[in-house]
C-alpha positions as CSV (number, residue, x, y, z in Angstrom):
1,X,26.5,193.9,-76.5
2,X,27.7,192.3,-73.2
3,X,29.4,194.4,-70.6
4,X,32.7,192.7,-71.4
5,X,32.8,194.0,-75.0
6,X,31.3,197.3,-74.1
7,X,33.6,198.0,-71.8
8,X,36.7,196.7,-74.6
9,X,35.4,199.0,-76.8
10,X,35.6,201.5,-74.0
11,X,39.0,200.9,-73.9
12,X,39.6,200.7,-77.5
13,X,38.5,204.2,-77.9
14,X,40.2,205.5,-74.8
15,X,43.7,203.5,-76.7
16,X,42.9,205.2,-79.7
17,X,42.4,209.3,-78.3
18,X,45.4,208.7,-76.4
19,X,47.4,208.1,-79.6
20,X,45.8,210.8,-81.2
21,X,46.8,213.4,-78.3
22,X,49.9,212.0,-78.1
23,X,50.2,213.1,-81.4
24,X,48.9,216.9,-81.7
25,X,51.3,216.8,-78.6
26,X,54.5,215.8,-80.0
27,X,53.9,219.3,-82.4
28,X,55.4,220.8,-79.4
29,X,57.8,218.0,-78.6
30,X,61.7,217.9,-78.9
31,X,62.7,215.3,-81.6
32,X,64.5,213.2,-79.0
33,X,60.5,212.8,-77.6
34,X,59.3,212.0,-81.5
35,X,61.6,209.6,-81.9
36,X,60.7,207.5,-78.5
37,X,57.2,207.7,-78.9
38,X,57.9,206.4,-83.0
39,X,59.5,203.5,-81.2
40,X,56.7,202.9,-79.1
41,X,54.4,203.2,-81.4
42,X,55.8,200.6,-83.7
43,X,55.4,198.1,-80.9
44,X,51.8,199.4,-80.3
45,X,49.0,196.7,-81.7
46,X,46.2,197.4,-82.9
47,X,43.0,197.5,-80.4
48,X,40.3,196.7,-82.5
49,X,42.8,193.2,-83.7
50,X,43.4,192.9,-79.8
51,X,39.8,192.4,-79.1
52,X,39.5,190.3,-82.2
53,X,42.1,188.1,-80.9
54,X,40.8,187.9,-77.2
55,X,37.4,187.0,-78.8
56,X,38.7,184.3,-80.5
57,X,40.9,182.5,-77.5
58,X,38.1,182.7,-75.2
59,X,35.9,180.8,-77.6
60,X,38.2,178.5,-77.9
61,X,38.8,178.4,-74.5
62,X,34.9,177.9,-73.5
63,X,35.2,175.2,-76.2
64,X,37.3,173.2,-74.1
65,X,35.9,173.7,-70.8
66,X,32.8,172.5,-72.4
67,X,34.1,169.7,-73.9
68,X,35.8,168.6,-70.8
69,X,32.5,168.9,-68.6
70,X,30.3,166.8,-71.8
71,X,33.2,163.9,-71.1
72,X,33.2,164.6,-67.0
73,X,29.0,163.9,-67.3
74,X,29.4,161.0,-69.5
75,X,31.4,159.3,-67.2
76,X,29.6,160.0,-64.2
77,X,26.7,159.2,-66.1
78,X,28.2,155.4,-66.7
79,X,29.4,155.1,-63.1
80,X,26.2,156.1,-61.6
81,X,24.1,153.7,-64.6
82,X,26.7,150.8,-63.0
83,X,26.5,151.6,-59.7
84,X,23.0,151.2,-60.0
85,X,22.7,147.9,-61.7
C-alpha cells in the first residue's frame, strides 16, 4: 500500500470514530444539537466512496498527462529525425 492510500485510510478511520463519538455524544445532547448534527450528517459522504472516487480521477488524470508527454515525444522525435536530415 503506498503512503498516499495508507494515510487515506488513516483518515477514513479517523472520519469514521469521529461519527461514531459524535454519536454516543449526542445521548447527552439537547435535541436542538441532534437535529444539526442529523443535517450534517445527511450532507456527510461516505469516506471509503471518497477514496474510491479520488482513485479513480487521478487515474484518469495520470492517463492524460501520459498521453500528452507520448504526443510531446513523438513530435520532438520527428523534429529532431528532420532536423537531422
Amino acid at each position: 500500500m503506498s503512503q498516499t492510500e495508507t494515510r487515506a485510510e488513516q483518515w477514513k478511520q479517523k472520519i469514521q470514530a469521529l461519527r461514531d463519538q459524535i454519536k454516543v455524544d449526542l445521548k447527552l445532547a439537547s435535541m436542538d444539537l441532534r437535529d444539526e448534527w442529523h443535517e450534517i450528517e445527511k450532507k456527510l459522504p461516505d469516506p471509503g466512496q471518497v477514496i474510491s472516487d479520488v482513485r479513480e480521477t487521478a487515474g484518469e488524470v495520470l492517463e492524460r498527462i501520459a498521453d500528452q508527454l507520448m504526443d510531446f515525444r513523438q513530435k520532438l522525435r520527428e523534429r529532431v529525425g528532420k532536423a537531422k536530415d
